[in-house]
N, C-alpha and C positions, 0 to 999 in steps of 0.2 A: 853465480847464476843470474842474481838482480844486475850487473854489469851485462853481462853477455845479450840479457832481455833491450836495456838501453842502447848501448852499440848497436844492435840491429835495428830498431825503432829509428835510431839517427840514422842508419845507412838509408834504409827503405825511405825514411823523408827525404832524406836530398836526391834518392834517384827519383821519386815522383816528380819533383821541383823540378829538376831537370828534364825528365821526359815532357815534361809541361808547356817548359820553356822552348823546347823543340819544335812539339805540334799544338801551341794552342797559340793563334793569333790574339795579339791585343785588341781588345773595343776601339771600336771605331768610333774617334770623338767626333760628336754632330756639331760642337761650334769649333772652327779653327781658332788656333792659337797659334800664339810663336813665341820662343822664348828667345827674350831678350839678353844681352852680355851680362846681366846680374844673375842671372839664373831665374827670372821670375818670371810664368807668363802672364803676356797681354793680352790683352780681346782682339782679334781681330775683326777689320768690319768692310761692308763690301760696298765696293764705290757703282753708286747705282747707274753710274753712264757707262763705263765700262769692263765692272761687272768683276772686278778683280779684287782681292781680300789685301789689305793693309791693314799692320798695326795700327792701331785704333787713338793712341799716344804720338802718330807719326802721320797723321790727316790733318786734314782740314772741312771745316766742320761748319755749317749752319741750320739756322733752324726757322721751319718756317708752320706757321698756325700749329704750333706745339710739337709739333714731330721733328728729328734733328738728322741728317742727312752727313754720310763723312764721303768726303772726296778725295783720290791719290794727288792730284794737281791741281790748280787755279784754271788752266782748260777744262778738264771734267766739270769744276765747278759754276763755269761761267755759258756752260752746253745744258747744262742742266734745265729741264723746265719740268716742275711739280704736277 
């Protein structure tokens, strides 16, 4: 009887799990990422001249009266006025 009780408890979990995975969309992450060839993600960051998200390890970067700027290219970078 105590098997029979467990067996159903496992059936009924994986069918919720399942119906779940069906109709329930994932969160929507509010900072993009990307994951990288290691498995790991990175930040990505958005290049303020044209406005397009890069990995954040794969820019180019300055910083000016304390606040730090990432750029996809040397163009972006050199357009740029603060």
């Amino acid at each position: 009887m105590l098997l029979r009780i467990i067996l159903v408890s496992v059936f009924f979990y994986l069918l919720f799990r399942f119906l779940r995975l069906l109709f329930i969309k994932p969160p929507v992450n509010k900072s993009p990422t990307q994951k990288n060839t290691s498995g790991l993600v990175s930040e990505m960051v958005q290049d303020p001249v044209c406005k397009i998200y890069i990995p954040k390890n794969n820019s180019l970067s300055i910083q000016i009266s304390g606040a730090t700027y990432y750029f996809c290219s040397r163009a972006c970078m050199d357009k740029f006025k603060p």
